[in-house]
C-alpha positions in Angstrom: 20.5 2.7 2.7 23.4 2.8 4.4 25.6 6.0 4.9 28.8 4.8 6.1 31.8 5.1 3.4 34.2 1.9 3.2 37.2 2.1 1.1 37.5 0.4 -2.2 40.3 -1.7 -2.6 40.7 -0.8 1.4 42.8 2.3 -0.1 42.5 5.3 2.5 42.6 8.7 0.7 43.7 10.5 3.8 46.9 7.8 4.6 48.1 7.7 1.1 47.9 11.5 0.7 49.7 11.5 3.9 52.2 9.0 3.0 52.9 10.5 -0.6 53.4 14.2 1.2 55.6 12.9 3.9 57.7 10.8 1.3 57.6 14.2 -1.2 56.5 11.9 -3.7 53.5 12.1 -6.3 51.1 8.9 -5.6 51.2 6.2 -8.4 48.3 4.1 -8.5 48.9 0.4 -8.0 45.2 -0.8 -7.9 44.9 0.9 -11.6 48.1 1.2 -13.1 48.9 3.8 -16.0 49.0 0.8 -18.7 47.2 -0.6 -20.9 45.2 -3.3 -18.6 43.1 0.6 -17.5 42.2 1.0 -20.7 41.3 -1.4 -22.6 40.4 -5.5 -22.7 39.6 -6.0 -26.6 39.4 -2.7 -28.0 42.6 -0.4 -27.7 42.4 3.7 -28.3 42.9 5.0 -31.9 46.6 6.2 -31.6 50.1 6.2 -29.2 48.7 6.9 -25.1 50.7 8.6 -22.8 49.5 9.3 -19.4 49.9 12.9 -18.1 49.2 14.6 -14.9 46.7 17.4 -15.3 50.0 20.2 -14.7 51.6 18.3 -17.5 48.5 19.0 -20.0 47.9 22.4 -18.5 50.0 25.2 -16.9 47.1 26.3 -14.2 45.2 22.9 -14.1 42.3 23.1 -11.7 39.1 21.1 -10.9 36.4 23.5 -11.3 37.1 26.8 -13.0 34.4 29.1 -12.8 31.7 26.5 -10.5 30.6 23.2 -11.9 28.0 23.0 -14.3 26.3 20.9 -17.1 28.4 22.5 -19.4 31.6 21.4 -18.5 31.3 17.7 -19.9 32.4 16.2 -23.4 32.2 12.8 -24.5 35.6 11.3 -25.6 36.3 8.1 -27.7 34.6 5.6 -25.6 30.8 5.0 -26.1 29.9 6.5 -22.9 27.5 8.6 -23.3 25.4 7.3 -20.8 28.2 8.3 -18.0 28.6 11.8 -19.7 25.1 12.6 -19.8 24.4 11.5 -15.8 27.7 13.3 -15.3 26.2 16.3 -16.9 22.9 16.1 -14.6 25.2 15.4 -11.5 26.8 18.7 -11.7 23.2 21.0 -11.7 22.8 19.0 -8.1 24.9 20.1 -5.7 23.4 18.4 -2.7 24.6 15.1 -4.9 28.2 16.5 -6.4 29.3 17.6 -3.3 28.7 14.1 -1.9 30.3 12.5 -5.0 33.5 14.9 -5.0 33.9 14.7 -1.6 36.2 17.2 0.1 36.2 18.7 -3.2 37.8 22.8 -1.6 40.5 20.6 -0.2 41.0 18.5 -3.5 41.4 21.6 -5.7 44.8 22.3 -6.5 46.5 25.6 -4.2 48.7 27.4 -6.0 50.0 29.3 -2.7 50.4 25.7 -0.9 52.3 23.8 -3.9 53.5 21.3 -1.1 49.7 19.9 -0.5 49.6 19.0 -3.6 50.4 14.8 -3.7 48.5 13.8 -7.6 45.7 11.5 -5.4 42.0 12.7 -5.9 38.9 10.1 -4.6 35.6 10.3 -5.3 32.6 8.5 -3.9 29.7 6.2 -5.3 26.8 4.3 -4.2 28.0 0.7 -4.9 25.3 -2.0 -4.3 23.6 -0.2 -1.7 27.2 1.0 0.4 28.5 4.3 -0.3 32.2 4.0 -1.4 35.3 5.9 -1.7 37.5 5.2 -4.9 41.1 6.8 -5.0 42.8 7.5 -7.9 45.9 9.1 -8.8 46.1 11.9 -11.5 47.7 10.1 -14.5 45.1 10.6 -17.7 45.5 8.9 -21.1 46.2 11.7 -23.6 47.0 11.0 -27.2 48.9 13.9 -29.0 49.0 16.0 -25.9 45.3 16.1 -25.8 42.8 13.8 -23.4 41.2 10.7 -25.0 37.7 10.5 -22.6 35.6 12.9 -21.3 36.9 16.1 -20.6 35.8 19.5 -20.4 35.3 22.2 -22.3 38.0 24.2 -20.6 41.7 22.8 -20.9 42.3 23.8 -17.6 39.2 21.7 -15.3 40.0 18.3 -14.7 37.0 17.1 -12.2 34.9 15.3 -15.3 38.1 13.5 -16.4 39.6 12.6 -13.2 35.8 11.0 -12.1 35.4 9.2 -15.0 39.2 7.4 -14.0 37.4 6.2 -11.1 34.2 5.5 -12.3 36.3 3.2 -14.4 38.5 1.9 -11.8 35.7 0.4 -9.9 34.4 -1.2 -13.0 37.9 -2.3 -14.2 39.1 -0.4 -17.1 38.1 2.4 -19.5 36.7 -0.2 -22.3 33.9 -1.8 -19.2 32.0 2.0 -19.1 31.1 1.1 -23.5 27.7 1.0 -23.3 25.2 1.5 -20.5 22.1 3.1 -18.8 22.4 6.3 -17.6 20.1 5.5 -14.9 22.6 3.2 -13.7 24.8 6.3 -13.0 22.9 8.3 -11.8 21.8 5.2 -8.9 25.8 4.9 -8.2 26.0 9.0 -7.8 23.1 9.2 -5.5 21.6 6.1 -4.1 18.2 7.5 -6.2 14.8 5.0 -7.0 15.5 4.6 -10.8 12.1 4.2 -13.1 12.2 3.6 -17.3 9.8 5.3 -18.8 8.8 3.8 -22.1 7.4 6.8 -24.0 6.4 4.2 -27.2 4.6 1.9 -25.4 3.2 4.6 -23.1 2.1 6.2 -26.5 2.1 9.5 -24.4 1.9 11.5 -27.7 -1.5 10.6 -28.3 -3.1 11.0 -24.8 -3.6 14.6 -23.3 -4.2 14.1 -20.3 -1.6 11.0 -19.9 0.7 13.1 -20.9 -0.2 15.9 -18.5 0.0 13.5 -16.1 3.5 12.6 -16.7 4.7 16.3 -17.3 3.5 16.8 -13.7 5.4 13.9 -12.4 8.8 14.6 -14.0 8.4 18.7 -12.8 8.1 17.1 -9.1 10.9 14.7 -9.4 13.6 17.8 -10.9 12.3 20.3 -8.6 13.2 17.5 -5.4 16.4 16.7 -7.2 15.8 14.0 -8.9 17.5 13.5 -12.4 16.2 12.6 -16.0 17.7 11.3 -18.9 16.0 10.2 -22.5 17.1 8.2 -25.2 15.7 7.0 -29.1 15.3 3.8 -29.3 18.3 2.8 -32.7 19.0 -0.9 -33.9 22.4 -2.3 -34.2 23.5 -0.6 -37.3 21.6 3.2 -36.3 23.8 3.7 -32.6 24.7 7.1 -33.0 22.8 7.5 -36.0 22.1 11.5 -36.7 18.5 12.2 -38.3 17.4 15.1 -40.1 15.4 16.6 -37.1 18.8 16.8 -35.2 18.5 14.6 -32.8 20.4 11.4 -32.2 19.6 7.8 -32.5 21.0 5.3 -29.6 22.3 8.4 -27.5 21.7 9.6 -23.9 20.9 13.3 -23.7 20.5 14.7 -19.7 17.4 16.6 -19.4 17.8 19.9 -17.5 15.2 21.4 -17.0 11.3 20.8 -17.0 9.3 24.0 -16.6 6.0 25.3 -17.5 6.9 28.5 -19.7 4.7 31.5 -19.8 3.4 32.6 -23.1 3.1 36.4 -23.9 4.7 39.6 -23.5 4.7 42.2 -20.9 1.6 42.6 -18.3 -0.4 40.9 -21.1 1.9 37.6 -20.3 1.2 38.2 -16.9 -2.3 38.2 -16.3 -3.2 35.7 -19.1 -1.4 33.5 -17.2 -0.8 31.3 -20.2 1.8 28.5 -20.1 3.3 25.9 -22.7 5.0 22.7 -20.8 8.6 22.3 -21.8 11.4 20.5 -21.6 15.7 21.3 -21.9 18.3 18.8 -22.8 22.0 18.8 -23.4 23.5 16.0 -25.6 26.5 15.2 -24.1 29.0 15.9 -27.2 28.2 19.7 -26.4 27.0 19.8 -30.0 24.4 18.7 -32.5 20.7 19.7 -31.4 17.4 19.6 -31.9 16.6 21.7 -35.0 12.6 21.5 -34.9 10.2 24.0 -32.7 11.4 25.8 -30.0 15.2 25.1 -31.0 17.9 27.9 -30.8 16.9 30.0 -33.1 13.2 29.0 -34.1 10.2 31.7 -34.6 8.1 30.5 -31.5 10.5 31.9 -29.1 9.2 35.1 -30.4 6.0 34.4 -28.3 8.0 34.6 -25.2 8.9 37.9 -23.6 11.9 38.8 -23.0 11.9 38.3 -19.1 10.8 34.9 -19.6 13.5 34.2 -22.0 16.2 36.0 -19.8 15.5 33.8 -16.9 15.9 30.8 -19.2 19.2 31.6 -20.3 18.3 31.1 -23.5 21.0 31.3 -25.7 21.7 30.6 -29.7 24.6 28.4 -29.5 25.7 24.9 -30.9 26.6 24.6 -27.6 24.6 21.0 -27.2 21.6 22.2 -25.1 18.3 22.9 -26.3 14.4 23.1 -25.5 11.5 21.5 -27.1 7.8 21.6 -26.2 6.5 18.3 -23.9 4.0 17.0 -26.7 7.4 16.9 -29.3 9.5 15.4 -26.9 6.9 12.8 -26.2 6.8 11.9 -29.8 10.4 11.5 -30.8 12.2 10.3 -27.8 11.4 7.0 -27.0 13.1 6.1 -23.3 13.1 8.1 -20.5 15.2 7.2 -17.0 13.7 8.8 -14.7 15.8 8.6 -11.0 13.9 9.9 -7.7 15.4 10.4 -4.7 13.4 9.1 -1.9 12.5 11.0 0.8 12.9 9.1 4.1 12.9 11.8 6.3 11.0 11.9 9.5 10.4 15.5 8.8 9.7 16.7 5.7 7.1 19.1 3.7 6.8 16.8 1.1 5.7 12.9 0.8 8.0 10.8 3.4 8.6 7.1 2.7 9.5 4.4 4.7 12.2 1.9 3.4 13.6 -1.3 3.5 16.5 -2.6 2.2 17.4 -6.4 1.7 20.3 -8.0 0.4 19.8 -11.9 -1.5 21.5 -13.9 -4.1 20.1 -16.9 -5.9 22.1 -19.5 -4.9 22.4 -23.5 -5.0 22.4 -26.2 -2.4 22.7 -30.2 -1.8 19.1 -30.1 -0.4 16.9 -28.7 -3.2 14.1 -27.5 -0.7 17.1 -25.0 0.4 18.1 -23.9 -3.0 17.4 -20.4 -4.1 17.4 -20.3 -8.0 13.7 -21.6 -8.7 13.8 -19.3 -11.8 10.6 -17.2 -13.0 7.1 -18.7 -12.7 7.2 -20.7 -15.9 9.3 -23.0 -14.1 7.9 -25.6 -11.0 11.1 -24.4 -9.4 9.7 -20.9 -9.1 8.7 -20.9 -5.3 12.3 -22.1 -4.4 13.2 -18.4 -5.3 13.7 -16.1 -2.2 10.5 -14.6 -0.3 10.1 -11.8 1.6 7.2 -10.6 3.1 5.4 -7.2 4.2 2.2 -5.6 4.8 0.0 -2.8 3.7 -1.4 -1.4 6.9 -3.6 1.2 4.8 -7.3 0.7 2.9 -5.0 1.3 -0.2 -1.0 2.3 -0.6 1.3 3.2 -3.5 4.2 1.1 -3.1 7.4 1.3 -5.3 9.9 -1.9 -5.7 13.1 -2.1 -6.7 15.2 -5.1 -7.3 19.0 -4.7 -8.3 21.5 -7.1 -9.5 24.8 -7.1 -8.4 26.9 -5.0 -11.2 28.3 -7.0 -13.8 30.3 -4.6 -15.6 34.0 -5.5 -13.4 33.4 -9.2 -15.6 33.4 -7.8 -19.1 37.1 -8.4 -19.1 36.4 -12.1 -18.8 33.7 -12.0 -21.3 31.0 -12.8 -18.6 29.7 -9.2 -18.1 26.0 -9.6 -19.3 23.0 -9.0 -16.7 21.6 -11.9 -15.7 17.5 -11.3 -17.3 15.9 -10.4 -13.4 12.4 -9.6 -12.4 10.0 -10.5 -9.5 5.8 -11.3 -8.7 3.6 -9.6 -6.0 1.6 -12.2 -4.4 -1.0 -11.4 -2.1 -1.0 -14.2 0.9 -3.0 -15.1 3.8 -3.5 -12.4 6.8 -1.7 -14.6 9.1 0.7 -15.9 6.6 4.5 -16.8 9.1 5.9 -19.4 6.7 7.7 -19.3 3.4 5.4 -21.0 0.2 5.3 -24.1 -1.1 2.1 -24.6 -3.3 0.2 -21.8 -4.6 -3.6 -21.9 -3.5 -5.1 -19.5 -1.9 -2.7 -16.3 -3.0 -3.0 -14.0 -5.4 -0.9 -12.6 -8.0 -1.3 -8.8 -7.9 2.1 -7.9 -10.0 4.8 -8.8 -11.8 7.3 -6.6 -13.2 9.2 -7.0 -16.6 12.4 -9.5 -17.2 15.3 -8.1 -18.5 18.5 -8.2 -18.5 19.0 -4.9 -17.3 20.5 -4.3 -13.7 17.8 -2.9 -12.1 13.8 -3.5 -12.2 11.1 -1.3 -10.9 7.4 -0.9 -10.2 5.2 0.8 -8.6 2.1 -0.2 -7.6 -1.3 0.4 -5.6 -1.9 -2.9 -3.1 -5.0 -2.9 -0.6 -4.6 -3.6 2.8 -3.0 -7.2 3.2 0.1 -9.4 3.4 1.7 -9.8 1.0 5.2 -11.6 -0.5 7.6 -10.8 -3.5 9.7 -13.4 -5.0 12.5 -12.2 -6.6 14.1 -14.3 -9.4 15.8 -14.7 -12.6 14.3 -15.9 -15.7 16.1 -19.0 -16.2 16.0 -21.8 -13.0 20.0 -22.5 -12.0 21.2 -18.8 -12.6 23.6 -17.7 -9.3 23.9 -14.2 -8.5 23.7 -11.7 -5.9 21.0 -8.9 -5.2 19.7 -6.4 -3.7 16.0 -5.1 -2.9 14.0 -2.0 -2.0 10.6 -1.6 -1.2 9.2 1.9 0.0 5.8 2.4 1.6 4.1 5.0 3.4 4.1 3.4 6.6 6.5 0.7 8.4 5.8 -2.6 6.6 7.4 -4.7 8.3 9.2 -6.2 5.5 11.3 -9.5 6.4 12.7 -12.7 4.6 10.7 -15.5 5.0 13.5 -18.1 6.1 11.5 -20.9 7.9 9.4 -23.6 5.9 7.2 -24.9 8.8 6.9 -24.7 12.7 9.6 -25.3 14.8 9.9 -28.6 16.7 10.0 -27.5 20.2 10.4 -29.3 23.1 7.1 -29.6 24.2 6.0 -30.4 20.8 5.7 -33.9 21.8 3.3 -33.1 24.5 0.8 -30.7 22.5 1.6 -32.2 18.7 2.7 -31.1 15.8 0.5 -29.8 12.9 -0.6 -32.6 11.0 -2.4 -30.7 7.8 -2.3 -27.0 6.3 -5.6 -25.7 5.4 -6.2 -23.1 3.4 -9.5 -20.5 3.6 -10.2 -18.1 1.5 -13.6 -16.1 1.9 -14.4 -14.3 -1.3 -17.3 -12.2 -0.5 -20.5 -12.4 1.4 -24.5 -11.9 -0.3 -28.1 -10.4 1.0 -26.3 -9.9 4.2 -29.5 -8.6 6.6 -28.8 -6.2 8.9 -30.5 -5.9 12.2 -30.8 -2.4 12.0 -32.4 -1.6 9.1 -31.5 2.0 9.1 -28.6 1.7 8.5 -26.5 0.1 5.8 -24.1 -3.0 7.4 -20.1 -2.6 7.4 -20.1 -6.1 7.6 -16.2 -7.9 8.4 -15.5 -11.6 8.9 -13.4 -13.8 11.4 -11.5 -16.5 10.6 -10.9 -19.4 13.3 -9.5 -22.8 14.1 -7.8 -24.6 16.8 -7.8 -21.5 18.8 -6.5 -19.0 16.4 -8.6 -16.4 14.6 -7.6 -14.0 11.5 -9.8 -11.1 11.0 -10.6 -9.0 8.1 -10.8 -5.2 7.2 -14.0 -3.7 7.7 -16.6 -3.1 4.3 -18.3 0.1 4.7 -21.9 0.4 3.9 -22.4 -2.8 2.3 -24.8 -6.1 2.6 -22.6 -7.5 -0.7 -19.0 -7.5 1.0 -16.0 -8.6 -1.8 -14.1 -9.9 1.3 -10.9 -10.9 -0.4 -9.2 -12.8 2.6 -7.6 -15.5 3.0 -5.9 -17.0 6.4 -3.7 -20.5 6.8 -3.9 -22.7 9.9 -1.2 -25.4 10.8 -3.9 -27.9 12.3 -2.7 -30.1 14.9 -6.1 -31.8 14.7 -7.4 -31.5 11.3 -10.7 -33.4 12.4 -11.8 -30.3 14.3 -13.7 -27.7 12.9 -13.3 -24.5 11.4 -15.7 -21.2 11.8 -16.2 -18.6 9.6 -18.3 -15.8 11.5 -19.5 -12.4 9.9 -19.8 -9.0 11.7 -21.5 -5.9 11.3 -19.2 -2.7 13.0 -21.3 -1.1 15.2 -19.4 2.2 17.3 -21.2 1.2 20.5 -21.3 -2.8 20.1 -20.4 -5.2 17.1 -23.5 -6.7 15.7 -23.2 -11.1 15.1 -24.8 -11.5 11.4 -24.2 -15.1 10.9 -21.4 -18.0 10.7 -20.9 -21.3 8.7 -19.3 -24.3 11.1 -16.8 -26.3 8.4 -16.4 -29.8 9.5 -12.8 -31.3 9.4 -11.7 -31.1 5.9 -11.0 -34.3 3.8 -7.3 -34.4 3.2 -5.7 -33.1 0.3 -8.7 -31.1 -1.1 -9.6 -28.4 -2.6 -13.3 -26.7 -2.8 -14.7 -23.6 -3.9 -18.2 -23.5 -1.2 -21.4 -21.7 -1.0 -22.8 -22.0 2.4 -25.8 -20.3 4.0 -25.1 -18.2 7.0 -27.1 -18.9 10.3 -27.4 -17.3 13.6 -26.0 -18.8 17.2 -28.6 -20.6 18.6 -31.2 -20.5 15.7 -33.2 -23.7 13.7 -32.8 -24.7 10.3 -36.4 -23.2 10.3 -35.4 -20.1 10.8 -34.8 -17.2 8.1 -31.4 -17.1 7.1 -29.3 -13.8 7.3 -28.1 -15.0 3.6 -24.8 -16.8 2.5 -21.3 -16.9 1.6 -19.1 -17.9 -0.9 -15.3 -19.6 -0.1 -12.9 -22.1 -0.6 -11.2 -23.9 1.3 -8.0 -26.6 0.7 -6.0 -28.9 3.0 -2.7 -29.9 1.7 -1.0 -33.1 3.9 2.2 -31.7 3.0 4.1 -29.0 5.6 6.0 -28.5 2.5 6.5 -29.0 -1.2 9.4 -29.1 -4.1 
């Protein structure tokens, strides 16, 4: 991720404040001019706008008064509520505001330097992977004196307004932030993992300990500054739909706080030690809440002492923010966006992560074997798709993958601003895998995540120790676009794209050949291995060879029924040879031979599934055999395939 800042629009805050002072002029915008074209592209406000500077709307304007805090936001006209309510977690993290307001002392108007003052702010967002500084000038749509987007609950703080002018700036006007996810936000403010939760399908209300399980995760992500948001799922005619429990229907509400709440009074409290998981929202219209129990004014707060409820701040206000219990909030919310940030540090306390980041785009070419828009795997086009490939070092690794679309949002003005429907596969490939795929055979499909049409996908998943690729792709074959992908693991991986179809010619390649065939082997397990030392169980592993070239596997501890699971690829120069599959038993003081199958050269373009008996080196058919194994094996004529 990358933590340079480039300028949008190559504007410079520091020239053009330095220009505007020099010149004793206030700075006027020409990349997002006070007109209509920055607010609107169909829809225009309900009533007269006239832009005002903040010192025109106020006589002592500022951009924090009193600090920063959740508080300060209110939803205006515009359907943003997803902005508002990652706008409204931004400002309870100050190691991601201060990033996003950047300079933000030296921003704040100085009423003893009047002279510093040139009506320029900028602000800063994580655009597509690059960190980016977006100027603006101070000009606000106001209608009747008063402003027409988010604002704050003081008249005199500007910060919330003047970020939401260039939040919309970099997506092209006022009207492009209608409608959104707040995860989305929260990604641009921070350069975080984002994860949907679906708390319907998870059907987390009905499951204890699932829902433990989940309480304990979102605690860890807000107490490493991570951010949440949650939604209720609300059909076309429902958006913003109030229901008798309080709560809103198609709305983002910014969770903020998740805590475990002791239960109790006094030293009783104490020592009980008894504790009721909970969870705080605000909904970002700084009014209407959640009127069910453990709201405001409810009866169960009496079973919290009044320390406990002092260090809440728990106050009886319509002020927008409220608690309810984790079970309740499981049950009638039914999205949750959950953002991590990663940790990458090489020294931390907590879980580190490597990562790597690749940049893509689905793209078309003259030569269909080098077009890049294959589509999802319903189409034959599918392995035409980008492929990138890493490796899983560990006996058994979480990863977490992330593929992002390019932002749409700048083309709603043109009417092309919907998300292409995205999504990707997890294929587990040979050990020795170097070259991009052309047939499925011998891999594995381990995961797929969703398709939508959302701008992001994510999943996290637990691989065993292998190679493995992920294609990324739309749903629909043909579809151009640009991307952007993620993929954290505990160790290095490796990750690369996989550019090359086949080997090289080289210039002695006429003098040692080029591969004729590509064979396939995949060994699936092993059966009443015996094991020369009886004593002990086997940790049996197998090798792999042809031509000269050997793949070997992980060893199996403890086990004469190994579930090998490997699979290696060979570019055969002389496909007549054979090929060897030996089987090991790891011994600390010398590696014990159990027994090997020869394969003869392989007929072309076949595919088997074999059982062979294993011998020893050197032994008759007589002899007792040290028992079998089960693989396949396939030999494909073609380097590569359409």
């Amino acid at each position: 991720m990358s933590s340079s800042v480039v300028p949008f629009k190559n504007q410079r805050y520091a020239d053009l404040k330095r220009e505007s002072i020099q010149r004793k002029i206030l700075f006027r915008d020409p990349e997002f001019p006070a007109d209509d074209s920055s607010l609107f592209y169909k829809e225009p406000p309900p009533g007269k706008v006239e832009w005002k500077r903040p010192w025109k709307i106020s006589s002592d304007p500022h951009l924090f008064v009193e600090g920063i805090n959740s508080h300060d936001l209110y939803q205006g006209e515009i359907g943003n509520c997803w902005f508002v309510a990652a706008s409204s977690c931004l400002a309870m993290m100050p190691h991601l505001w201060q990033k996003v307001i950047p300079d933000w002392q030296e921003q704040e108007w100085d009423p003893k330097h009047p002279e510093n003052y040139a009506g320029i702010f900028h602000f800063q967002f994580w655009v597509f992977g690059q960190w980016t500084d977006v100027v603006v000038d101070d000009r606000l749509p106001t209608i009747n004196g008063k402003l027409i987007y988010c604002h704050s609950n003081s008249k005199k703080e500007f910060w919330s307004a003047l970020l939401e002018k260039a939040y919309a700036k970099l997506y092209g006007c006022y009207e492009s932030l209608k409608g959104g996810n707040t995860g989305d936000a929260v990604v641009d403010f921070s350069g975080a993992v984002y994860e949907p939760i679906n708390l319907q399908e998870g059907a987390f209300y009905k499951d204890p300990e699932k829902q433990n399980t989940l309480f304990e995760n979102l605690l860890k992500v807000y107490e490493r500054g991570g951010i949440i948001s949650c939604s209720i799922k609300a059909e076309p005619h429902e958006l913003e739909f109030k229901m008798a429990n309080g709560l809103v229907k198609g709305h983002a509400y910014s969770v903020t706080a998740v805590k475990r709440i002791r239960l109790g009074h006094g030293l009783v409290a104490y020592f009980k030690n008894e504790t009721i998981p909970m969870i705080r929202m605000r909904n970002p219209w700084g009014r209407m809440e959640w009127n069910g129990s453990w709201s405001d004014s409810s009866e169960e707060w009496s079973k919290i002492g009044d320390t406990e409820r002092h260090n809440l701040g728990l106050t009886v206000e319509d002020d927008g923010e409220f608690w309810m219990s984790f079970e309740d909030w499981c049950k009638k919310f039914t999205d949750a966006d959950v953002c991590s940030i990663i940790n990458t540090s090489l020294v931390s306390i907590h879980k580190t992560w490597s990562e790597v980041l690749h940049f893509g785009s689905w793209t078309k070419h003259g030569d269909p074997l080098l077009n890049r828009c294959g589509g999802c795997g319903n189409n034959n086009t599918f392995l035409q798709n980008p492929q990138y490939m890493f490796d899983v070092t560990k006996e058994i690794e979480e990863v977490l993958i992330t593929l992002q679309q390019k932002d749409r949002r700048t083309f709603k003005k043109t009417g092309q601003g919907e998300n292409l429907s995205i999504g990707f596969s997890v294929l587990k490939v040979e050990l020795n895998r170097k070259y991009r795929i052309h047939r499925l055979l011998s891999q594995k499909s381990m995961e797929s995540s969703v398709f939508i049409n959302a701008r992001s996908v994510f999943v996290r998943c637990i691989l065993p120790q292998g190679r493995y690729i992920i294609i990324p792709s739309t749903f629909q074959a043909g579809e151009l676009g640009e991307f952007m992908l993620r993929i954290f693991t505990d160790v290095d991986s490796g990750c690369r794209e996989l550019t090359e179809d086949k080997p090289k010619v080289k210039c002695w390649t006429p003098l040692f050949g080029y591969p004729q065939a590509v064979t396939h082997v995949f060994v699936e397990k092993a059966e009443r291995l015996e094991n020369q030392d009886r004593t002990a169980g086997a940790d049996p592993y197998v090798i792999i060879s042809c031509e000269g070239k050997s793949v070997k596997s992980i060893v199996h501890k403890d086990t004469l029924n190994p579930q090998f699971d490997t699979s290696a690829v060979f570019y055969r120069k002389k496909p007549s040879k054979p090929i060897t599959v030996e089987v090991w038993n790891s011994n600390a003081v010398a590696d014990e031979f159990m027994g090997q199958v020869v394969l003869p050269g392989s007929p072309k373009d076949s595919q088997q599934k074999l059982k062979l008996q294993l011998r020893k080196r050197g032994s008759n058919m007589a002899d007792e055999m040290p028992g079998s194994i089960i693989l396949c094996i396939a030999t494909d004529t073609e380097l590569t395939a359409i």
